[in-house]
KOLKETI-173073 format. One line per field, with one value per atom (N, C-alpha, C): residue in one letter; x, y, z. Coordinates in Angstrom, 2 decimals. Example, Ala and Ser with C-alpha at 12.3 -4.5 7.8 and 13.67 -1.06 7.14 Angstrom:
rest: c(a,a,a,s,s,s)
c1: c(13.19,12.30,13.20,12.85,13.67,12.90)
c2: c(-5.69,-4.50,-3.30,-2.25,-1.06,0.03)
c3: c(7.80,7.80,7.80,7.08,7.14,7.87)
This chain:
rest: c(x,x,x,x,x,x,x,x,x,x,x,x,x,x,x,x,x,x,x,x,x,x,x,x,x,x,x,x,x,x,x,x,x,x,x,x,x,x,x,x,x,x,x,x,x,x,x,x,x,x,x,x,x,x,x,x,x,x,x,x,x,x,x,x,x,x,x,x,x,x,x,x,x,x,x,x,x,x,x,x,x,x,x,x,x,x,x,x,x,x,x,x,x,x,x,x,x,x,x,x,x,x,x,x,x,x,x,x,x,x,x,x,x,x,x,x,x,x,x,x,x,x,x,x,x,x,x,x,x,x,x,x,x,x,x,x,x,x,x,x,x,x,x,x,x,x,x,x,x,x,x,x,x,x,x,x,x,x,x,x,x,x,x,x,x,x,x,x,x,x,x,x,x,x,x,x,x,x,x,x,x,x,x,x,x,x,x,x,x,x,x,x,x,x,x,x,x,x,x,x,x,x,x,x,x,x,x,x,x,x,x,x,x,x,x,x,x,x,x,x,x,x,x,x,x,x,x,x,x,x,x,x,x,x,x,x,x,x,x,x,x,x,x,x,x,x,x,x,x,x,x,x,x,x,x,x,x,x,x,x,x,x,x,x,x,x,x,x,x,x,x,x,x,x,x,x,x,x,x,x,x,x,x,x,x,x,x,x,x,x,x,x,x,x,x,x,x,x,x,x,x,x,x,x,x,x,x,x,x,x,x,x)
c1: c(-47.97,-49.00,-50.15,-51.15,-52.70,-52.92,-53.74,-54.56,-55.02,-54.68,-55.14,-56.39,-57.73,-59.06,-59.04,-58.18,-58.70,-57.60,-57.53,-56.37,-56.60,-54.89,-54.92,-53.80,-54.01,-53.36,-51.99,-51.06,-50.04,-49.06,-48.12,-47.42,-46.00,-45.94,-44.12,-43.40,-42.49,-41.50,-40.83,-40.36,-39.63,-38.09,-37.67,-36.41,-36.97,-38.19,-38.55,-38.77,-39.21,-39.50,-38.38,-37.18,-36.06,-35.19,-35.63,-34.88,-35.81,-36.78,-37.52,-36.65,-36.66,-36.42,-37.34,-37.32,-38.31,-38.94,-40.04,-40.28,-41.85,-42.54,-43.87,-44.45,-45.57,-46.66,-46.93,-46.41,-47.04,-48.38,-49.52,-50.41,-51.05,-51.09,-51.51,-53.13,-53.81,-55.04,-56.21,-57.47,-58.24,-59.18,-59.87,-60.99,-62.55,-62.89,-63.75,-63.59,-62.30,-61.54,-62.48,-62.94,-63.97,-62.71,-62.21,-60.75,-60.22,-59.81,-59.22,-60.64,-61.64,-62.73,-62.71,-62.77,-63.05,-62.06,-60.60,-59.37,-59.07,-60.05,-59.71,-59.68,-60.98,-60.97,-59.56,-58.60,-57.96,-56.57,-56.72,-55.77,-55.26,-56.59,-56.79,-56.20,-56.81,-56.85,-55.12,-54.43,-53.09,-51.97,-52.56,-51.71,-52.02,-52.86,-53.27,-52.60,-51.68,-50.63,-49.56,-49.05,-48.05,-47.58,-47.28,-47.68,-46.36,-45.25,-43.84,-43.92,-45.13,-45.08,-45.69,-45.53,-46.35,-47.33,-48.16,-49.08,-49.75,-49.30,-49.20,-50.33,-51.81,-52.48,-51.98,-51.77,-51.85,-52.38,-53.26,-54.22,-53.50,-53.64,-52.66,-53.74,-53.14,-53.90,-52.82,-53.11,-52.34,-51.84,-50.87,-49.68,-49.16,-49.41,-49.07,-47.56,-46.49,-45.10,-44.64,-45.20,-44.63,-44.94,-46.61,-47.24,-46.05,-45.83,-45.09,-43.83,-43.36,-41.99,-41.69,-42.72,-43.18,-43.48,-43.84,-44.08,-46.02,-46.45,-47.81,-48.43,-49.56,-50.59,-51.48,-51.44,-53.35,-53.41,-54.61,-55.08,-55.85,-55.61,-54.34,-52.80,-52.13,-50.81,-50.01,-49.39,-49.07,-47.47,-46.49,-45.35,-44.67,-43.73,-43.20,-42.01,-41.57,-41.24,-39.52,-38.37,-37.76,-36.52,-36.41,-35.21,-35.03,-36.38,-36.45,-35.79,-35.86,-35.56,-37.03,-37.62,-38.61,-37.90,-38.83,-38.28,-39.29,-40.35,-41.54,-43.05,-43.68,-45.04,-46.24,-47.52,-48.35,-49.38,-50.19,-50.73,-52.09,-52.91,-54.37,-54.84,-54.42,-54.46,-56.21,-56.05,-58.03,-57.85,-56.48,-56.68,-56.30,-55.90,-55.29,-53.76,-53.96,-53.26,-51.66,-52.28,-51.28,-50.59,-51.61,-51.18,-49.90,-49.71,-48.90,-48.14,-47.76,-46.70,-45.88,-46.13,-44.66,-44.25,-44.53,-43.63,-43.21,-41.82,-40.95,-40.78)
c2: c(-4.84,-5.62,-5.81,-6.14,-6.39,-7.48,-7.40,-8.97,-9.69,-10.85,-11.34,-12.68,-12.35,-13.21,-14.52,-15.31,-15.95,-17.07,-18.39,-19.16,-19.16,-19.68,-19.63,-20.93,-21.17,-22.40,-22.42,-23.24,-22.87,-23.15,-22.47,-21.96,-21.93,-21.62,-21.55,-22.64,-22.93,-24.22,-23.27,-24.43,-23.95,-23.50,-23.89,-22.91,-21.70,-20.92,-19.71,-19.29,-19.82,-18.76,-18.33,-19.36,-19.24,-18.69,-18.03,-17.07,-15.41,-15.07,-14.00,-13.21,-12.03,-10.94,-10.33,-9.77,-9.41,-10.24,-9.52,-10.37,-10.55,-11.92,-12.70,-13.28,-13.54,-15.01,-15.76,-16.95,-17.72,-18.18,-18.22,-18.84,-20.22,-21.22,-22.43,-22.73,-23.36,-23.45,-23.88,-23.50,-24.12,-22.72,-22.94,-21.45,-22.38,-23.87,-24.36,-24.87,-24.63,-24.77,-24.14,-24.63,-24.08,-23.16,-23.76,-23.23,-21.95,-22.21,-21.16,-19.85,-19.87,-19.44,-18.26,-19.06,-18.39,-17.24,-17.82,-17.12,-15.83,-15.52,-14.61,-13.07,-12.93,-11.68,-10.72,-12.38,-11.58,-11.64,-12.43,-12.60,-10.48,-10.75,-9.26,-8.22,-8.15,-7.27,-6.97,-8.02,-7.97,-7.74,-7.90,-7.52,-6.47,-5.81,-4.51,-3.52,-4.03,-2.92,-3.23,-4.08,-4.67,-3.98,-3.17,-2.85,-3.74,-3.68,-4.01,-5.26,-5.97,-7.65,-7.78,-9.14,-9.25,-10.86,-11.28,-12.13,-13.07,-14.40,-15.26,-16.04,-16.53,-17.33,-18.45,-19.98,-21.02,-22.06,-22.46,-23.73,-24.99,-25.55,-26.71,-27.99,-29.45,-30.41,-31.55,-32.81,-34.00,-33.79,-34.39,-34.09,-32.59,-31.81,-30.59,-30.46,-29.86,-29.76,-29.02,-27.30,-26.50,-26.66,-26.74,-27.70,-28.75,-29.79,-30.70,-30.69,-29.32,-29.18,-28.47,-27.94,-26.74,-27.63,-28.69,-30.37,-29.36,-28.76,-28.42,-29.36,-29.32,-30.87,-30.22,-29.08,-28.15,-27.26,-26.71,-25.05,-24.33,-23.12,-22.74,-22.71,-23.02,-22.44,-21.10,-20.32,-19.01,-19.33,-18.82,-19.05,-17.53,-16.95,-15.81,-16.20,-15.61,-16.00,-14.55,-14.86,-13.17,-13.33,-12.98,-12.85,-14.86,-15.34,-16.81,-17.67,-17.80,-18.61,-17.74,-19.14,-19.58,-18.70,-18.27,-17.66,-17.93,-17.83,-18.34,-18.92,-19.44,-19.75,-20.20,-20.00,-20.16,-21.22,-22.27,-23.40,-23.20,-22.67,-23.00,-21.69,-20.74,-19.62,-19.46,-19.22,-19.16,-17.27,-16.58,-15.02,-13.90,-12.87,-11.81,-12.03,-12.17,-11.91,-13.10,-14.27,-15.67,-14.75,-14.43,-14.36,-13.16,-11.81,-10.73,-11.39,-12.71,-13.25,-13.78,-13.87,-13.94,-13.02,-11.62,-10.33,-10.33,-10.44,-10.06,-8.37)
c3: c(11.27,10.62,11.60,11.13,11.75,12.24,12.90,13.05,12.45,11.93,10.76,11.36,10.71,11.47,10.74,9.87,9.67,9.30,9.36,9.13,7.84,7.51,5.79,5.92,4.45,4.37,4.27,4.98,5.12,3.71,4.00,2.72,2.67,3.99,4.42,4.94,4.52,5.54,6.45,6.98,8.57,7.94,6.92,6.43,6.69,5.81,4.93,6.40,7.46,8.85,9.51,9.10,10.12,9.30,7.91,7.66,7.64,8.05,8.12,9.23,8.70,9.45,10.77,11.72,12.59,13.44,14.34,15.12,14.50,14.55,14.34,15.75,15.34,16.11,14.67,15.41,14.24,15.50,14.79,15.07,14.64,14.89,14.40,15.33,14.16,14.95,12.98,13.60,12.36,12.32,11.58,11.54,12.55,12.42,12.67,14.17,15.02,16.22,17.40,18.23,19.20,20.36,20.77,21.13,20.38,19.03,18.59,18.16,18.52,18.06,19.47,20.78,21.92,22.41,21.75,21.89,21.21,20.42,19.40,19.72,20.75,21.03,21.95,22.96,23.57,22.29,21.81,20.85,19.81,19.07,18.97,19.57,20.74,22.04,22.18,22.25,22.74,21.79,20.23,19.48,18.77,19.19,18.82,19.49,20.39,21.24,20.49,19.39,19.04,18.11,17.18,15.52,15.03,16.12,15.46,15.48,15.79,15.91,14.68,13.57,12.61,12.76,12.39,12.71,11.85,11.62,10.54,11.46,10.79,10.90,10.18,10.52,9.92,10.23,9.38,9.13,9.64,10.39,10.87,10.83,10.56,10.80,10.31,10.32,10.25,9.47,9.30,8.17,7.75,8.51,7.71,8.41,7.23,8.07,9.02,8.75,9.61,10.49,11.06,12.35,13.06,12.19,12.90,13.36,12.81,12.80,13.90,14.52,15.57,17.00,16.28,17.99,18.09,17.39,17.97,17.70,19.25,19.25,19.50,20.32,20.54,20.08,19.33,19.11,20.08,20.08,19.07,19.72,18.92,19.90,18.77,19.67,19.31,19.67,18.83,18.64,18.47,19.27,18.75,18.39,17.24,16.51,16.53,16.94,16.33,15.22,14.75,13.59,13.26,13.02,13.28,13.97,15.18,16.34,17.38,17.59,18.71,20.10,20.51,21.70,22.61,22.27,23.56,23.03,23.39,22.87,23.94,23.68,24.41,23.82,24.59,23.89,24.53,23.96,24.15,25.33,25.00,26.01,26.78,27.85,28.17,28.26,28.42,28.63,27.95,27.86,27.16,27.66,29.63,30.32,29.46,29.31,29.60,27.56,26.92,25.36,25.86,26.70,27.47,27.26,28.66,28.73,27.74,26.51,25.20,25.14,25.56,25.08,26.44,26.04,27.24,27.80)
């Protein structure tokens, strides 16, 4: 799967992720996020080596569940995600380099 540019509103509970097959990023963050705005290009950049990774933008803000269920407090934070169980995540990345470090 691709890079997906743009958050969308979220849709999935934390059952429906932790039963998905494969490996993901969940991404949490806003489209209007100055943070998640600056992050994007290495974001791109790094999962464009990925194809076998797939890449869920989600719209996060107060009250939203999967957000909360995840403990995320900054955007963006990036969550990899494999056969659903959390395996690593990155919170507010400034590089390409720090987004690398989830793929083991």
């Amino acid at each position: 799967m691709s890079y997906v540019k743009t958050y969308e509103e979220e849709t999935l509970s934390r059952d429906a992720v932790e039963q998905r097959p494969g490996t993901w990023v969940l991404e949490f963050g806003a489209n209007w996020c100055g943070y998640c705005i600056a992050a994007q290009k290495d974001i791109e950049t790094v999962l464009a080596s990925r194809a076998e990774v797939n890449h869920e933008k989600i719209a996060d803000g107060p009250g939203r569940p999967l957000g909360r269920s995840y403990r995320v407090k900054l955007w963006p934070t990036l969550i990899l995600v494999r056969d659903g169980q959390e395996i690593d995540r990155v919170v507010r990345p400034t590089s390409a380099e720090q987004i690398r470090q989830l793929f083991p």
